[in-house]
N, C-alpha and C positions, 0 to 999 in steps of 0.2 A: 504494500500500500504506500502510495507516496502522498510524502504530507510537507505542508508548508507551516511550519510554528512562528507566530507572534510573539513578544516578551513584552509588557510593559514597562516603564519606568518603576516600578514600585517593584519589578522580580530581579532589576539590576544594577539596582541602588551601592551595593558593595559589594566584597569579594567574597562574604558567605551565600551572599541571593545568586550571586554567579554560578557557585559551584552543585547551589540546587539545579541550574537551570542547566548546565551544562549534563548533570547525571538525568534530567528528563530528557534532553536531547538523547545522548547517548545511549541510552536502555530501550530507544527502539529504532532503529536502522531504516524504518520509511518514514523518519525525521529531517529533510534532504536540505530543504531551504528555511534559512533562520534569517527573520526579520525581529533585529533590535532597536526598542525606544533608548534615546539618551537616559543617563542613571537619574531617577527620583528622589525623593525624599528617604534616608535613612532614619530618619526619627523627627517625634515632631516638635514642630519648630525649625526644620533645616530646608535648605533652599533649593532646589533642583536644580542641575547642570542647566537646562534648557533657560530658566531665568535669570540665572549668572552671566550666560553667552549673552541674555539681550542687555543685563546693564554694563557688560565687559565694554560691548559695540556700541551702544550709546555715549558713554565715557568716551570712547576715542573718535568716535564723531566729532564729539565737541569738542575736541582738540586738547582733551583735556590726557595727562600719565594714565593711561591703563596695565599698566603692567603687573603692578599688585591685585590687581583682579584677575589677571588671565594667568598669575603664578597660580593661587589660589583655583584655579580652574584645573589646572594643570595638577596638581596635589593631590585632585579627587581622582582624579583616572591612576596615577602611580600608587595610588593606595589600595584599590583594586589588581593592578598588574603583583605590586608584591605580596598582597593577602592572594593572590592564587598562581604565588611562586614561581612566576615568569620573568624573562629576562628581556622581553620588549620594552622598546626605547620610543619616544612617542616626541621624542627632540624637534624631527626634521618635520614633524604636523606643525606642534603649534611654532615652529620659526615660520613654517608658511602662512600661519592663521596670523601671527602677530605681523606679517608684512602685508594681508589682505585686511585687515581691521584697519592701519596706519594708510590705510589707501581706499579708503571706506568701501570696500568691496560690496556693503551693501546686509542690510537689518535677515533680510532670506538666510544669507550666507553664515551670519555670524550664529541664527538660529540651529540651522540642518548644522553644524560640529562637532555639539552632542552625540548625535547616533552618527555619526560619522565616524566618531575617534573608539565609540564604544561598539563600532561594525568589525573595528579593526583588531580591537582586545578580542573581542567574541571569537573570530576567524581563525585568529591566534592560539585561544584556549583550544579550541574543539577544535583544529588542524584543519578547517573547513577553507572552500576558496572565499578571497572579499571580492564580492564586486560593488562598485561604487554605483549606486544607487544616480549619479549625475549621468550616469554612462546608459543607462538605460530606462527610464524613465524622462516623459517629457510634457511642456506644457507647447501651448500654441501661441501667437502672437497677441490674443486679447485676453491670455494669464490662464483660460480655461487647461484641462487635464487634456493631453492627446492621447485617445485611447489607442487608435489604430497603430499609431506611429510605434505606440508603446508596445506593445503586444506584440508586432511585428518582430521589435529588437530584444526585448526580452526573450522572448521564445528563443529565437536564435543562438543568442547568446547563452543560456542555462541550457541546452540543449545539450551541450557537449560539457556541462558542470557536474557530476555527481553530487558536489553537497557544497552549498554554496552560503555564505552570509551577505544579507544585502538590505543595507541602512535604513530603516522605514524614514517616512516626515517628507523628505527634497526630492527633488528631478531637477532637470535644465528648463530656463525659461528658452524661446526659442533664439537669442539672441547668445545663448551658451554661460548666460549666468547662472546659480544656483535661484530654486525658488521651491517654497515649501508648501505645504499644504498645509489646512486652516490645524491650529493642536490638534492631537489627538492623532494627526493624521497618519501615523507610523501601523495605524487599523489599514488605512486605505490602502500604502504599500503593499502589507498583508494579502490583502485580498486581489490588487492587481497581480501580482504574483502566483496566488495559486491559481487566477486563471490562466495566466500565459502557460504553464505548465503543466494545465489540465490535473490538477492536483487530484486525489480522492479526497480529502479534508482538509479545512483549512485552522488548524487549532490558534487559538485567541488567548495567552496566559497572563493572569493580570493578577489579581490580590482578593480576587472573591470567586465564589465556587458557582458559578454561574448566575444568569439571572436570575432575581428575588421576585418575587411574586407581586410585592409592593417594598416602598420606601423604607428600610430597615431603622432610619432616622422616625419616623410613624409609628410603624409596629414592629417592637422589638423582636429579631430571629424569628421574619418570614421566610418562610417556604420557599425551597429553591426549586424553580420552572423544571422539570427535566427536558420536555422536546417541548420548541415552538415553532410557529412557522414564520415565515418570512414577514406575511400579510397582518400577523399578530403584534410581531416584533416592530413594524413600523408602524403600528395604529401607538404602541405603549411609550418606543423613541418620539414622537410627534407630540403626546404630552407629556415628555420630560424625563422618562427612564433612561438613562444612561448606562450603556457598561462599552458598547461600542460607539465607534464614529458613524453616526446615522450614515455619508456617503460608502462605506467600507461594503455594504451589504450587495448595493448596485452589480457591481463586476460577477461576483460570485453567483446571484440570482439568477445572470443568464445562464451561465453553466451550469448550474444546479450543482453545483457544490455546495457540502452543505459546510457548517460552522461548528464547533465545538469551542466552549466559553470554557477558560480552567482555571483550578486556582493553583500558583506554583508554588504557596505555602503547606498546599493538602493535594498533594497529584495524583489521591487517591482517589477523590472524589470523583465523578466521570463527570460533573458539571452539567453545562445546560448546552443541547443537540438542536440548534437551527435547520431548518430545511425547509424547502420547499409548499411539501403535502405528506401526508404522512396518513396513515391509517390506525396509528395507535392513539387508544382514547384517552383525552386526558387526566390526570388522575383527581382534578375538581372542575365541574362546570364551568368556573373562570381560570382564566390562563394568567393574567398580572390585573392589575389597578395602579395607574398612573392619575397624576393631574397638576395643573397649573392654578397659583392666583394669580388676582390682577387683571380682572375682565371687567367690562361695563357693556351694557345690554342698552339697546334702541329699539324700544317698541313702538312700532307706527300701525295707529289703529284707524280701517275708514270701511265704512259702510260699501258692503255690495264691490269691496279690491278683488274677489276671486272672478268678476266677471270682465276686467279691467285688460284686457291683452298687453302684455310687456311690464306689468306692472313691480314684476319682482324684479325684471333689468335695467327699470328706472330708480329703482331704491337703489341698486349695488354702482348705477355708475356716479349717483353722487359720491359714492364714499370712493369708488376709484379716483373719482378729478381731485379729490382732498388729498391724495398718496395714503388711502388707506387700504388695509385686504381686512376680510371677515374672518372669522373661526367659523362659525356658525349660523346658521337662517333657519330657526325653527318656526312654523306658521298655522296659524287657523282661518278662518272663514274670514276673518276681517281684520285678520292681526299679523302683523307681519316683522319677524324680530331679527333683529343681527347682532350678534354678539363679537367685541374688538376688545383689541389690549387697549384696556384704562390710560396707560402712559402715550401710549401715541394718540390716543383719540382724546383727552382731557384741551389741550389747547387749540384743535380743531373744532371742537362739540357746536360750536355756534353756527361755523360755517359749515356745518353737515346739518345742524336745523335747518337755515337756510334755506341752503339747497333741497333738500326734501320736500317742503312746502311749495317751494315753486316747481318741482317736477312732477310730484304725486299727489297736494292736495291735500294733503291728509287730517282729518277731524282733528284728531291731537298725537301729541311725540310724545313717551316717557323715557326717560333717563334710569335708568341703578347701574350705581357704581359696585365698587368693592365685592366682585364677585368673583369666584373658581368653579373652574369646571374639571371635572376626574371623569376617566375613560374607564367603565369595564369593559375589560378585552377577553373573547376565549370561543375557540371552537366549537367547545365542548353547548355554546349559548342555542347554535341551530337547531340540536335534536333534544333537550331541555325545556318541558315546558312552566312556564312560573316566574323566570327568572325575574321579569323586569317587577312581578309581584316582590319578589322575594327580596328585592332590593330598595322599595320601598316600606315593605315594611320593616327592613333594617332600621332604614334611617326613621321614621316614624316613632320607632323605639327607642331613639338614642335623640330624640328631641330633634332632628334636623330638617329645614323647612328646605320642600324642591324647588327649586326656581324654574327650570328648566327643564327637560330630557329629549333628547335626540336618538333615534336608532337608524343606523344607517341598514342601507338595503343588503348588505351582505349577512347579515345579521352575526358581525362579527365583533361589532362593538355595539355600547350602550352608553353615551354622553350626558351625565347628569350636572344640573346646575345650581351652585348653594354657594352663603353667601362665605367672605373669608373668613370670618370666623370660626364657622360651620366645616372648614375643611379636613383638619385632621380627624376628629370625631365619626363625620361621615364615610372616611378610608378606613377607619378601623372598624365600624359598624360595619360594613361591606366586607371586608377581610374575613370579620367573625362569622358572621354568615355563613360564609363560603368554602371557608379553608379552615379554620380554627374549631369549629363546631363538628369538621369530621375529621379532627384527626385524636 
């Protein structure tokens, strides 16, 4: 089986997280292509390599002695190389890095370093080849990802690699400077990757044993997801589950390769199995519960709107001329609501009255602020019947009033709306429900 492994910052922090990750490499042979993040935080309070590089380069932007910072940079990788007894010299890097910093090479550059300098220890440790990540990876002239271009030279070039390490975060802009992708972005490497090489899986190892079911900052030691699918996993990233880079998923999708989320503290754990479509049922009717604060809601109410032709495309393009986008348009017979982030729509709100009035007419506009809305997500919702019961009268029982609810047509989510204060109460009323109550 050939597999493409991810490392996070947080599994290569120092020379003891190294030497885990190198014995997971190592202990199984279709571990071929290693994609590593720059070292994270060793403990808290301390500062990741990646945020040192951007105030290293800022410092010598402004013209100002860097070089007690990029020693200081330099200290954290030789602390690693001698905590796992190597004799690699990383001299002739940063002479190059401090002669590209003093010649402002550019904020990309000084970023992508990080997993640059820690592609090269990695390669080192596990006798793996390094490819540079600038070499084969690329963007296009208006900064977007070039996928073709990439894929093309990737493929080629690991073709003829049996085990390769290659730097996640950078590629080349097309003009041949370095340029990174948005944080996080050492996921996307990952995933470009096991598609050029037609991977069988693409493992993802970071500091928790796969996805949680909900916010572990909510509900203490949630349940960990075992399989999800694709369509699940972007309904729960969309309101704010984090474990991967939402773009990371993209590349892999087409292929159908699937993911495997792991944690490199506990490699025992088999974590959480992304994929496509799956036929195993899931082991609770909901798959996760995500959500955001910081909504406000536009209710526009007018006699006899559902006979109105275009009338729902006359509300939305006022709020487009404003530079605003929607979450949400939940509606009735004569009511018609869009829900937007509070922060972008508060200094606008006049001029989206405004405009309403003179487009639509409308009897009257209500305003509520300070609202969240949370996603239940899960497969398991289609052949279940009750659910949207059964989530009302969670909340019911736990005092929280609905503002809202939306069910989209695949019937893979269920979008409830309460106010912020209402919000933690209402995820753990819903958790209990669901998952707590049977286990």
């Amino acid at each position: 089986m050939k597999k493409v492994v991810k490392f996070g910052g947080s599994s290569l922090a120092s020379a003891e997280q190294f030497k885990k990750v190198g014995k997971i490499i190592l202990d199984d042979a279709g571990r071929r292509y290693v994609i590593p993040s720059a070292p994270g935080k060793r403990y808290d309070g301390d500062i990741k390599v990646t945020d040192l590089l951007y105030d290293c380069y800022h410092t010598a932007e402004a013209g100002n002695n860097f070089e007690d910072k990029l020693k200081t940079i330099q200290a954290r990788y030789q602390e690693i190389i001698e905590g796992l007894g190597m004799s690699l010299s990383l001299d002739e890097q940063f002479k190059e890095i401090r002669k590209n910093f003093s010649e402002k090479a550019g904020v990309d550059y000084a970023a992508s370093r990080g997993e640059y300098l820690n592609g090269i220890i990695m390669a080192g440790y596990l006798g793996y080849e390094f490819v540079d990540a600038a070499e084969v990876i690329f963007f296009d002239e208006d900064g977007s990802f070039d996928d073709d271009k990439t894929d093309d030279c990737l493929s080629q070039r690991l073709a003829s690699v049996e085990r390769a390490v290659i730097p996640g975060f950078y590629g080349s802009a097309a003009d041949g400077s370095v340029k990174t992708f948005s944080r996080g972005g050492s996921d996307i490497t990952g995933s470009i990757v096991a598609k050029a090489v037609h991977a069988d899986i693409y493992e993802n190892w970071t500091d928790v044993s796969g996805f949680l079911v909900t916010d572990p900052r909510v509900v203490k030691d949630p349940e960990v997801i075992s399989t999800i699918t694709y369509k699940e996993l972007r309904e729960l990233s969309y309101m704010g589950a984090t474990v991967l880079h939402e773009d990371s998923i993209f590349p892999l999708r087409k292929e159908g390769i699937p993911i495997n989320v792991r944690n490199t503290n506990q490699p025992e754990d088999s974590g959480t199995l992304i994929v496509e479509s799956t036929c195993s049922k899931p082991k609770y009717t909901i798959t996760g519960i995500a959500g955001k604060r910081g909504f406000a809601s536009i209710n526009i109410e007018k006699d006899m709107m559902n006979t109105e032709i275009g009338f729902g495309r006359k509300v939305l393009q006022v709020f487009e001329d404003c530079g605003l986008s929607f979450e949400h348009t939940p509606s009735g017979i004569d009511t018609f609501t869009v829900y937007v982030h509070q922060d972008e729509f508060q200094e606008k709100e006049q001029q989206v009255i405004a405009g309403l009035h003179r487009t639509v007419q409308p009897d009257s506009i209500d305003l509520e602020s300070d609202l969240a809305l949370i996603a239940v997500v899960g497969r398991g919702m289609r052949r279940t019947r009750g659910t949207a019961g059964r989530i009302f009268s969670a909340l019911a029982h736990a005092h929280v009033n609905v503002k809202m609810i939306d069910q989209g047509s695949s019937e893979l989510n269920i979008i409830i709306g309460v106010e912020n204060r209402d919000f933690e109460t209402a995820i753990r009323a819903i958790y209990d429900i669901f998952v707590a109550s049977q286990l």
